[in-house]
LOMAR-136732 format. One record per residue: residue in one letter; z, x, y of N, C-alpha, C in turn. Coordinates in pm, 1 decimal. Last residue first. Example, Ala and Ser with C-alpha at 12.3 -4.5 7.8 and 13.67 -1.06 7.14 Angstrom:
2
REC res      n.z      n.x      n.y     ca.z     ca.x     ca.y      c.z      c.x      c.y
REC   s    708.0   1285.0   -225.0    714.0   1367.0   -106.0    787.0   1290.0      3.0
REC   a    780.0   1319.0   -569.0    780.0   1230.0   -450.0    780.0   1320.0   -330.0
! end
This chain:
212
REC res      n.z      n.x      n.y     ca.z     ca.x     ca.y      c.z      c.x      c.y
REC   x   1597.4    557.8   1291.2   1604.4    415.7   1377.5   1478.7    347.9   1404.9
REC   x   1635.6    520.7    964.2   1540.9    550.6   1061.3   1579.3    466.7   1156.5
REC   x   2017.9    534.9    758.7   1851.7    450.8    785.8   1738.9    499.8    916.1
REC   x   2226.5    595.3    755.0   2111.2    702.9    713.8   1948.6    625.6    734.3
REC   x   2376.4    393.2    841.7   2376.2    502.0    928.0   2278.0    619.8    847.2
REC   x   2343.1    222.7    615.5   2271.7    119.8    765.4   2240.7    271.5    854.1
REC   x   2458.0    307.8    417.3   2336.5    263.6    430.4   2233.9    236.7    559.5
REC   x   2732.6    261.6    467.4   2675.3    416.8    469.5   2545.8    404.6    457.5
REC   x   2710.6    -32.6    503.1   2803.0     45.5    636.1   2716.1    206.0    610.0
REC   x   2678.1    -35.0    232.4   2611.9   -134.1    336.8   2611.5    -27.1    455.8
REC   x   2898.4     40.5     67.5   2735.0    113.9     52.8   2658.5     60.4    173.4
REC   x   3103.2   -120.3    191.7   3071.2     10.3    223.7   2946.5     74.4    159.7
REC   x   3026.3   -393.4    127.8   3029.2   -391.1    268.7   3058.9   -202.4    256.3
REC   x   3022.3   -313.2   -174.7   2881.8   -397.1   -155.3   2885.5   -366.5     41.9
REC   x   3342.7   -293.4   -215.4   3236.2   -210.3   -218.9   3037.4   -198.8   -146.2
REC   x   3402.4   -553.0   -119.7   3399.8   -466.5    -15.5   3343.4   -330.7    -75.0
REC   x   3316.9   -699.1   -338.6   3243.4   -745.1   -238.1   3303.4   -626.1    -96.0
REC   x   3415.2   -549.2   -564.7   3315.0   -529.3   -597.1   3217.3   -602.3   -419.1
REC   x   3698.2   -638.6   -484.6   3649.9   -473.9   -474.0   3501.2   -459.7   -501.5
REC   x   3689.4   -925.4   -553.3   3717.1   -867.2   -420.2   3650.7   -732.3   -367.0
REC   x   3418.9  -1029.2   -726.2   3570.9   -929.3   -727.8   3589.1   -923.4   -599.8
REC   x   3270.8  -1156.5   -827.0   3317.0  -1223.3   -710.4   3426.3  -1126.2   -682.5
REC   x   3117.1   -947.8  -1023.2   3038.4   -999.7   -890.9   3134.2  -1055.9   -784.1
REC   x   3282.3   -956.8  -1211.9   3270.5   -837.3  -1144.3   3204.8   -879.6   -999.5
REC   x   3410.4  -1142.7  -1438.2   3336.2  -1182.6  -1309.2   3331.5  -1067.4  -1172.7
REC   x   3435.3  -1015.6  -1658.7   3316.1  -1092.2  -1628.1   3255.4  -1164.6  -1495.4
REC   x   3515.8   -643.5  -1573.2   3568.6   -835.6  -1602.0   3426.8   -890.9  -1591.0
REC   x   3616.4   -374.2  -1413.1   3549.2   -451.1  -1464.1   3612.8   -581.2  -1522.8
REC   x   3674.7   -309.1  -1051.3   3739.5   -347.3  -1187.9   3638.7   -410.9  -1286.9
REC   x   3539.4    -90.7   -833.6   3507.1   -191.4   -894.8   3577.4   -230.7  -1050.6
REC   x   3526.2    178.7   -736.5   3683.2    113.8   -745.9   3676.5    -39.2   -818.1
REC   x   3276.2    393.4   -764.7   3345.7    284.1   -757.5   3449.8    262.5   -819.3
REC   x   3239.1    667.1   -518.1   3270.5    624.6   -677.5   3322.4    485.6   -615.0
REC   x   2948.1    810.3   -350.2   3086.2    717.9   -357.5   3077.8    662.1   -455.8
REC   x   2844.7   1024.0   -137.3   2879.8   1037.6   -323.8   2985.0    930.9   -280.5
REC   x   2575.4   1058.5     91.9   2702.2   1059.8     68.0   2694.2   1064.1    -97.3
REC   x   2334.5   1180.0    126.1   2413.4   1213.0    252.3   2543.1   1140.1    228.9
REC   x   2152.1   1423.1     29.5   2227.1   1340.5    -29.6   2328.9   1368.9     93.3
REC   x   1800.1   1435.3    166.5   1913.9   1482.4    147.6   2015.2   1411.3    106.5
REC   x   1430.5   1348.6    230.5   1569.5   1348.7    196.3   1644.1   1420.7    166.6
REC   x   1303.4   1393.6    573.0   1300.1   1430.4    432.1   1445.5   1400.6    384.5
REC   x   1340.4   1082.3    482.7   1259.2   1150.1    489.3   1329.0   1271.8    609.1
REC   x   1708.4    888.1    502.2   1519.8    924.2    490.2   1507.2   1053.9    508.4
REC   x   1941.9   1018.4    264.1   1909.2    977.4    414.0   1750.7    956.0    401.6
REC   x   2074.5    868.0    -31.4   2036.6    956.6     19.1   1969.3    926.4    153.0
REC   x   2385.4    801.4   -226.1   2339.1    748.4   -129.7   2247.8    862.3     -4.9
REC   x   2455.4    741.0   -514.4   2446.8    885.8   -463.3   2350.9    795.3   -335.9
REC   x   2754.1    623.5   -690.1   2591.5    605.6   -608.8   2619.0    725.8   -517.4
REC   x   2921.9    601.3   -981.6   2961.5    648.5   -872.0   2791.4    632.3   -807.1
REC   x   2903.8    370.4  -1160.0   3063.4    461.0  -1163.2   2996.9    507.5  -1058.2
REC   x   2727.4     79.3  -1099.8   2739.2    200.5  -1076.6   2897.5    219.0  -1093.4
REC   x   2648.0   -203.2  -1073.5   2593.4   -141.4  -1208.8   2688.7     24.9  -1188.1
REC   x   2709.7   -336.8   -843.2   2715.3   -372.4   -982.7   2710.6   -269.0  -1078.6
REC   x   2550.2   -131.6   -624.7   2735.5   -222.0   -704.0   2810.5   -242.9   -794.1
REC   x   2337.4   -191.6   -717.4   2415.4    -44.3   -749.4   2540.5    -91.6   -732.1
REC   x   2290.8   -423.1   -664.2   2299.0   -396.7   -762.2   2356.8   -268.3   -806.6
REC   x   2343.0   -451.8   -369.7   2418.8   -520.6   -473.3   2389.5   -509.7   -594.4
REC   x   2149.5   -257.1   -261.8   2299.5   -258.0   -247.0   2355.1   -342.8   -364.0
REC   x   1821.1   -185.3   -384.8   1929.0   -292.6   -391.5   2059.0   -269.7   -356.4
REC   x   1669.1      9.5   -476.7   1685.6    -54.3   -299.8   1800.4   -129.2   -309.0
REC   x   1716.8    283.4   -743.6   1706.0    118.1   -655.5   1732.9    132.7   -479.1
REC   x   1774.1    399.8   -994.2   1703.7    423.0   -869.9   1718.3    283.4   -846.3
REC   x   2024.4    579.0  -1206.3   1951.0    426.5  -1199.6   1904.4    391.5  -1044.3
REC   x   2104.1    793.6  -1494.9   2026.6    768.0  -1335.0   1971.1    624.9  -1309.3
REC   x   2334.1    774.9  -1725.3   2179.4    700.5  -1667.3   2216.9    719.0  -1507.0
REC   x   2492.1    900.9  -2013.0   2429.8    918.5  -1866.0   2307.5    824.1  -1832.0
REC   x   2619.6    692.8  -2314.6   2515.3    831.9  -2236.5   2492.6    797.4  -2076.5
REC   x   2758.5    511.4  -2403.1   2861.8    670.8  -2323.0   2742.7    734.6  -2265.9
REC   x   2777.6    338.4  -2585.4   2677.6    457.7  -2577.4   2696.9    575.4  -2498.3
REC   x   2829.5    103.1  -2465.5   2860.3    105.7  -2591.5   2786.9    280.2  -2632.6
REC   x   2827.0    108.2  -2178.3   2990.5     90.4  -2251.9   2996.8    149.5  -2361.8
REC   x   2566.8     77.0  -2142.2   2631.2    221.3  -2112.2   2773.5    227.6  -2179.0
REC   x   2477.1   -158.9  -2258.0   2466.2    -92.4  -2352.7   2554.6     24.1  -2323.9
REC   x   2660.4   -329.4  -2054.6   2695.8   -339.6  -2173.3   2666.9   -221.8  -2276.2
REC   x   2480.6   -262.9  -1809.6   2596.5   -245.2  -1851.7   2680.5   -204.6  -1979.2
REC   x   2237.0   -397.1  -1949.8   2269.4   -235.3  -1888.5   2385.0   -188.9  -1923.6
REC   x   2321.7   -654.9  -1918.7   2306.0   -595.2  -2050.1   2288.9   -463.3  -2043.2
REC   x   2346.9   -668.7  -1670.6   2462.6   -684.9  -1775.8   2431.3   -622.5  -1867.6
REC   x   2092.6   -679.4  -1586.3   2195.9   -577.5  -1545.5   2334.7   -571.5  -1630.4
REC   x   1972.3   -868.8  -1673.7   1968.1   -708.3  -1776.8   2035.7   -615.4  -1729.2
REC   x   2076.3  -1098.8  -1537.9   2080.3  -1041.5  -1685.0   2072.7   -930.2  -1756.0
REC   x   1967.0  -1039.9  -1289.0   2123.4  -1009.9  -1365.6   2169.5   -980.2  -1496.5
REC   x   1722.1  -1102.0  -1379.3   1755.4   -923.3  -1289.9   1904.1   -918.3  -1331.9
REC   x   1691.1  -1340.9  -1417.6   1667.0  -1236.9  -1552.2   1702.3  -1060.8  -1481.0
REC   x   1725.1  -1389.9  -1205.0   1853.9  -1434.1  -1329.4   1837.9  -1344.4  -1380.5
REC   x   1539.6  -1325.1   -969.4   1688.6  -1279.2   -980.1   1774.9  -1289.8  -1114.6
REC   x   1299.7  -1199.4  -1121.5   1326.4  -1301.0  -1100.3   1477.5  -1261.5  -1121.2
REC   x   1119.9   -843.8  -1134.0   1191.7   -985.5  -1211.7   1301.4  -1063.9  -1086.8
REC   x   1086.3   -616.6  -1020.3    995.3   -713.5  -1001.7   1050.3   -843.6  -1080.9
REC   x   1304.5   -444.8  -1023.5   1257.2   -482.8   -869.5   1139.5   -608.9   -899.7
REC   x   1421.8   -320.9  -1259.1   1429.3   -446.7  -1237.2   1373.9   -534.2  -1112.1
REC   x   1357.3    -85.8  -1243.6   1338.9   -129.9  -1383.1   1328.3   -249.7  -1322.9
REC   x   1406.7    200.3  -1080.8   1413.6     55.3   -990.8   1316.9    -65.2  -1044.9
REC   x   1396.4    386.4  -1298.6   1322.9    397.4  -1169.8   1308.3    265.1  -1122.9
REC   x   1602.9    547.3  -1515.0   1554.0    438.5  -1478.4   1473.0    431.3  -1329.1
REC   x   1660.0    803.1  -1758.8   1676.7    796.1  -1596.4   1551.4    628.0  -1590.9
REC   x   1934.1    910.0  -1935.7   1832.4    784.4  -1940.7   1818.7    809.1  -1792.2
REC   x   2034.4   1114.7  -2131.5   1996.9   1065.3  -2019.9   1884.6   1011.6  -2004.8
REC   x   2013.8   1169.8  -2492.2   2156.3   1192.0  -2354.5   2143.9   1210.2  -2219.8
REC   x   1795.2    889.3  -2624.3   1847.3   1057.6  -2544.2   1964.6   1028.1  -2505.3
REC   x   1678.5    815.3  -2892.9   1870.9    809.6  -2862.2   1862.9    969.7  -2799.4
REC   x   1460.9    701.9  -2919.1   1501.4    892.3  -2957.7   1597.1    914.9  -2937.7
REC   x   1485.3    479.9  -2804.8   1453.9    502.2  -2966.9   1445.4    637.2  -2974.0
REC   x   1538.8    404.6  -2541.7   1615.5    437.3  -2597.0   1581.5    501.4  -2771.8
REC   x   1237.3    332.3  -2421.1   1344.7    473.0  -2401.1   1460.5    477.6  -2466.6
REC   x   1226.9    129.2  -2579.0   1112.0    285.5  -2577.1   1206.8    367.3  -2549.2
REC   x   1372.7    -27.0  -2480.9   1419.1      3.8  -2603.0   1288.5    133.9  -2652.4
REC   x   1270.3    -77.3  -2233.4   1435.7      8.0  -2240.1   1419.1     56.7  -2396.6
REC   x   1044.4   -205.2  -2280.0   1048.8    -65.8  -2183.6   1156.7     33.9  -2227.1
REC   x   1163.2   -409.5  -2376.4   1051.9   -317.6  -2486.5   1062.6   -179.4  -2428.5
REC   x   1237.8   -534.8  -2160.8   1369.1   -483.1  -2239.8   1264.5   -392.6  -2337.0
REC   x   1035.7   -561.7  -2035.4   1104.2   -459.4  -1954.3   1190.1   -424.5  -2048.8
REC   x    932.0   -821.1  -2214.4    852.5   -666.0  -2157.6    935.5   -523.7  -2123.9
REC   x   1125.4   -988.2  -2117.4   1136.5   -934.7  -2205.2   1042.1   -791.2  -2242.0
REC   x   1126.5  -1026.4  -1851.8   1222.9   -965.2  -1854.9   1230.4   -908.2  -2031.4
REC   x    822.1  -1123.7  -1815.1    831.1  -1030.6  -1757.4    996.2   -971.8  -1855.9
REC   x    747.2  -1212.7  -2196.4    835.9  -1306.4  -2071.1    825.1  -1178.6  -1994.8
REC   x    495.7  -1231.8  -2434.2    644.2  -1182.2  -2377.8    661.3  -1189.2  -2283.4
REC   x    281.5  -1204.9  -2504.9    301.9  -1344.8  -2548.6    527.7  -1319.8  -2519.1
REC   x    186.8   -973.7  -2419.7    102.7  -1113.0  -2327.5    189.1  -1251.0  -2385.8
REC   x    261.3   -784.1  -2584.6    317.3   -809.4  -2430.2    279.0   -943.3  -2396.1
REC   x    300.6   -915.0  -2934.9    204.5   -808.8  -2891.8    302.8   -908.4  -2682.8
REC   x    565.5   -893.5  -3177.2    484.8   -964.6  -3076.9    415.2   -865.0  -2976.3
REC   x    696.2   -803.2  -3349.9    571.8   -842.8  -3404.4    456.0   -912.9  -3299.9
REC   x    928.9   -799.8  -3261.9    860.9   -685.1  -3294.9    716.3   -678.0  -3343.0
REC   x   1131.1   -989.5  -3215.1    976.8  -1013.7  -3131.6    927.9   -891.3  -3211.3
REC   x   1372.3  -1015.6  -3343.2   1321.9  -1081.1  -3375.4   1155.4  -1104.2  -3293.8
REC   x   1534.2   -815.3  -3186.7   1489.7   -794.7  -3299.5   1387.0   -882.4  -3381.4
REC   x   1561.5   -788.3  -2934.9   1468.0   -810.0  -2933.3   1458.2   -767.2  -3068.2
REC   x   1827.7   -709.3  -2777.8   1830.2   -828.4  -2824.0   1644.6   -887.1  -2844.3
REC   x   1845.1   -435.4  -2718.7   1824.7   -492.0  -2622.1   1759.1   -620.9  -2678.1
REC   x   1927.2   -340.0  -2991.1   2014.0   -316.6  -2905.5   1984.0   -366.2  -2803.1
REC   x   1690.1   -423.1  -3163.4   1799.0   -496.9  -3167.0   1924.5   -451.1  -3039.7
REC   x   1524.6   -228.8  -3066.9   1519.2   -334.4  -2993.7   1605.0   -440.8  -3069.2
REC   x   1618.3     21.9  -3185.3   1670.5     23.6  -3078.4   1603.8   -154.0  -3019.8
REC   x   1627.1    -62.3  -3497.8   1773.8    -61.9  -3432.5   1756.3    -72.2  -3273.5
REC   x   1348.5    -80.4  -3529.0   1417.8   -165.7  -3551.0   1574.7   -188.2  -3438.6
REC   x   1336.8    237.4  -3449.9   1234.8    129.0  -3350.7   1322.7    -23.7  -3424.4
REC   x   1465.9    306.3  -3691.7   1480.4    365.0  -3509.8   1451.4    259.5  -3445.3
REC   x   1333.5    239.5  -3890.1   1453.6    194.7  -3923.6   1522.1    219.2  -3764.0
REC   x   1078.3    359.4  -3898.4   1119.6    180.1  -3870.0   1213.9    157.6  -3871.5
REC   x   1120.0    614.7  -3878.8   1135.0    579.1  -3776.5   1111.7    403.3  -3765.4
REC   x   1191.0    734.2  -4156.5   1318.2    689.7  -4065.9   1270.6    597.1  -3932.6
REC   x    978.6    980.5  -4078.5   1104.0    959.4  -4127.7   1172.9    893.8  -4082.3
REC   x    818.2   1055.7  -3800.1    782.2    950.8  -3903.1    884.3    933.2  -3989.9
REC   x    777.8   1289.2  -3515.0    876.5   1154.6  -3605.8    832.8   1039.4  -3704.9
REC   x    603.6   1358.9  -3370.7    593.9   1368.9  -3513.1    663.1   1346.2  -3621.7
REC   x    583.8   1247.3  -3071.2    704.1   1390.6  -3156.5    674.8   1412.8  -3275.4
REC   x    464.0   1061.6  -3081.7    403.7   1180.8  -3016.8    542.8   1321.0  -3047.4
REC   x    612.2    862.7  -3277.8    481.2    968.7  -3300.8    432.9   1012.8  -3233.7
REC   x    842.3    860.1  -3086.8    850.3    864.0  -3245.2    726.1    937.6  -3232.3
REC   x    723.6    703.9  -2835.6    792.7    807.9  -2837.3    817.8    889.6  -2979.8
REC   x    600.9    447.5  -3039.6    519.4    596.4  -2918.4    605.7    707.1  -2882.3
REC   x    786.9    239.2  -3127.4    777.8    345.6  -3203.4    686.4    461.4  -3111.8
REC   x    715.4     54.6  -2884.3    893.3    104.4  -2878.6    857.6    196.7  -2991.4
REC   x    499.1    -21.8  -2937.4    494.6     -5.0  -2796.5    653.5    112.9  -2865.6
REC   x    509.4   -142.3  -3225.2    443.3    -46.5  -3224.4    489.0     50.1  -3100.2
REC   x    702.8   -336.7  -3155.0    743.4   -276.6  -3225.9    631.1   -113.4  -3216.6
REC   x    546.5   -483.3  -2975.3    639.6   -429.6  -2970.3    737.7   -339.8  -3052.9
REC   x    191.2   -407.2  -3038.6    260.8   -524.0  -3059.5    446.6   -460.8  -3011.9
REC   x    -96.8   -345.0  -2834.5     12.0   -327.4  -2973.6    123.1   -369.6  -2965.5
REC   x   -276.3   -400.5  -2628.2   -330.1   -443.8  -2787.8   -195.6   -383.1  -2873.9
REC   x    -76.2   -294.6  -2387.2   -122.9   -467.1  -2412.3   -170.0   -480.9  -2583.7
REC   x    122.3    -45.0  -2417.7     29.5    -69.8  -2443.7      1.6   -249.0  -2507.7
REC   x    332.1   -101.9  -2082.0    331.9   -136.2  -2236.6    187.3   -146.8  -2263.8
REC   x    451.3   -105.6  -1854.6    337.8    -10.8  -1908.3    348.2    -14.2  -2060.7
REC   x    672.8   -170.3  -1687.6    652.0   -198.4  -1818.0    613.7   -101.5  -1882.0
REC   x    704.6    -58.0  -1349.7    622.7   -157.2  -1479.8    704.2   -130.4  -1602.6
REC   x    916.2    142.9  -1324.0    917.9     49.3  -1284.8    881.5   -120.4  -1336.2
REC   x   1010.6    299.7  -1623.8    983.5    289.8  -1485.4    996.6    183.2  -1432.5
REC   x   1264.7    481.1  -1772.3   1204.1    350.2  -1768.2   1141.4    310.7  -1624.7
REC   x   1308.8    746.6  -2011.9   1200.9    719.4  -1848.2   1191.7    553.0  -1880.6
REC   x   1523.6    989.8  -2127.3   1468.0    868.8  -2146.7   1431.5    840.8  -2017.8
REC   x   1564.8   1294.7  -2298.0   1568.2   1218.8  -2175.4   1481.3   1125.2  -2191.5
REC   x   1520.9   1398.9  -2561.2   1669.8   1397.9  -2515.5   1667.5   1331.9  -2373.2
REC   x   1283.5   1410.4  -2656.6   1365.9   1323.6  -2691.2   1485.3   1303.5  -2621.8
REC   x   1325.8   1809.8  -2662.8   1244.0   1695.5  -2663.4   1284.5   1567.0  -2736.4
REC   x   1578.9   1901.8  -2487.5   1511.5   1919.6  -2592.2   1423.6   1774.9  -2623.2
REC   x   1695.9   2066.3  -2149.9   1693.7   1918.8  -2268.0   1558.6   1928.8  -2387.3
REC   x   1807.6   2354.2  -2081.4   1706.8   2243.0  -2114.0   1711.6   2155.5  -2194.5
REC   x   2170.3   2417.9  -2134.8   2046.0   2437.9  -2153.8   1942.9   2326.6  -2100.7
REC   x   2376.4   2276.7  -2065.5   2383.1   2339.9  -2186.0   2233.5   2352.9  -2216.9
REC   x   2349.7   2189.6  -1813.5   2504.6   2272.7  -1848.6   2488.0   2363.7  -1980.7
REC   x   2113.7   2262.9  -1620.4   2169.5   2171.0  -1722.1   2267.6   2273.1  -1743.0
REC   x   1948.3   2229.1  -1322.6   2035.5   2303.0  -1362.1   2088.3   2209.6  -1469.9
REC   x   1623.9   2285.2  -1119.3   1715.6   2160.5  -1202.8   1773.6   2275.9  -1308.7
REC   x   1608.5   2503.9   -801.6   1591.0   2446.4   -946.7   1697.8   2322.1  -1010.7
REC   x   1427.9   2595.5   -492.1   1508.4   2491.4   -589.4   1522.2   2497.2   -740.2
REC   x   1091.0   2465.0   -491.5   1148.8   2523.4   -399.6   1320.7   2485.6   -462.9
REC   x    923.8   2248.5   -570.8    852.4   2353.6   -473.6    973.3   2468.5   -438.9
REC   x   1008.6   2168.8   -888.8   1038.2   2158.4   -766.9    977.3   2315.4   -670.2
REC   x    711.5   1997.8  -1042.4    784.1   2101.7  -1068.2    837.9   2102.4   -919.8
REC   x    717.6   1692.4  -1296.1    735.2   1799.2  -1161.2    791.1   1871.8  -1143.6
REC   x    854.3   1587.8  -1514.8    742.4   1518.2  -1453.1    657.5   1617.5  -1335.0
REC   x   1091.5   1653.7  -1571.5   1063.0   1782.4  -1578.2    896.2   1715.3  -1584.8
REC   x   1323.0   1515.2  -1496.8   1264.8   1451.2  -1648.5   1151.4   1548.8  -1666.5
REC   x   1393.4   1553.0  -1258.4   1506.9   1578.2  -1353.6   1422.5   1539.1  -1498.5
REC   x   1193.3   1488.4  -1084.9   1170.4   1648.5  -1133.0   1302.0   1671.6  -1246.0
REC   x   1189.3   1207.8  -1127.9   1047.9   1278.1  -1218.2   1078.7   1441.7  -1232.9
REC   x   1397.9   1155.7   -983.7   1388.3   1158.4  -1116.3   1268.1   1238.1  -1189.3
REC   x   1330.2   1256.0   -722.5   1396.1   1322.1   -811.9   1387.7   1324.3   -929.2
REC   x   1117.1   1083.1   -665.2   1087.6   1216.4   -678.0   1190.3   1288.1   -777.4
REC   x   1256.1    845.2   -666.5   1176.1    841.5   -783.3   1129.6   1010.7   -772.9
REC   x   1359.3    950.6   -417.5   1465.9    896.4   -497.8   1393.8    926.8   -626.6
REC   x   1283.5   1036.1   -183.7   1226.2   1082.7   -275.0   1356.8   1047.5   -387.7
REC   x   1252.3    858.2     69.4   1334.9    991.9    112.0   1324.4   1020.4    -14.2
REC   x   1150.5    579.2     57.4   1038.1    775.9     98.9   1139.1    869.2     87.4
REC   x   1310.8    389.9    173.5   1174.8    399.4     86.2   1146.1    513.0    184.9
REC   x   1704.1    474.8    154.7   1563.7    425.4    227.2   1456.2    426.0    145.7
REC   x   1864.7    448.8   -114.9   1812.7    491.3      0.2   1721.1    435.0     26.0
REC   x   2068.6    513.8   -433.5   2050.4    444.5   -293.8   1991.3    509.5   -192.9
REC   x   2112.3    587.3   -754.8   2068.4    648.1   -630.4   2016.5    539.0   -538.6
! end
């Protein structure tokens, strides 16, 4: 999701993760309400409890469900999936901003939901490590097929990262376009031709929902 600041991008998510209730309106699932576990929240921060160590931070979803079976063997697997098998023992302060954020992902992934909604995860890291986990985003959606909402300011990262951006107007918001990408994948997705005139049409539908 693409837009201005305020037209309620992070609103949405919170009312699709059932954070809020909509004034007016309802959130519609195909096969019912999502069952507890089944939607994943990566915000912005981190918000990693500082006194516990990563492994502990990424098992919290587990024991506020009453998941104990199995669950070192969860919290193991999901921060090997965001290449953090070997920190689990490490408490935040002695972890890199981009590695923090991957603890973030692998919280949300350790109940293996069927939607992940992200809230503009990467706005405070340092461009490499921003690419980086955009890849590795990538990579995990390839390997996992599940749904992710992914909020941002960024044109060039919804680029990057997106099958289709939901591009909404300011305040109050409304979804004022749906464009799928034509973006080929490859390792070098960034210099693609299609990936740099995609980047000039989110731009173009961007510029005309903007405030004058």
């Amino acid at each position: 999701m693409l837009g201005p600041s305020g037209c309620g991008k992070s609103t949405l998510l919170r009312l699709m993760a059932g954070l809020e209730t909509p004034s007016e309106g309802e959130i519609r699932w195909d096969a019912g309400a999502p069952k507890a576990g089944e939607i994943g929240f990566v915000f912005q921060d981190a918000t990693l409890m500082p006194w516990a160590t990563a492994a502990r931070n990424v098992a919290l979803p587990l024991r506020l469900q009453g998941r104990r079976a199995g669950a070192d063997a969860e919290v193991t697997a999901a921060l090997a999936q965001v290449g953090l098998a070997e920190f689990a023992g490490a408490k935040p302060a002695a972890l890199s901003g981009g590695m923090k954020m991957r603890v973030s992902i692998a919280r949300a992934l350790v109940s293996r939901p069927k939607l992940l909604l992200m809230d503009e995860p990467f706005a405070a890291l340092d461009e490499f490590t921003r690419h980086r986990l955009q890849q590795d985003l990538r990579a995990l959606w390839e390997r996992t097929g599940m749904t992710i909402v992914f909020v941002t300011h960024s044109i060039y990262e919804a680029a990057f990262l997106a099958s289709r951006v939901v591009v909404m107007s300011a305040r109050p918001g409304r979804v004022a376009a749906e464009m799928a990408s034509q973006v080929a994948e490859g390792p070098e997705r960034r210099r693609a031709a299609d990936y740099v005139a995609f980047v000039g049409a989110l731009t173009d539908q961007l510029r005309a929902v903007m405030p004058a």
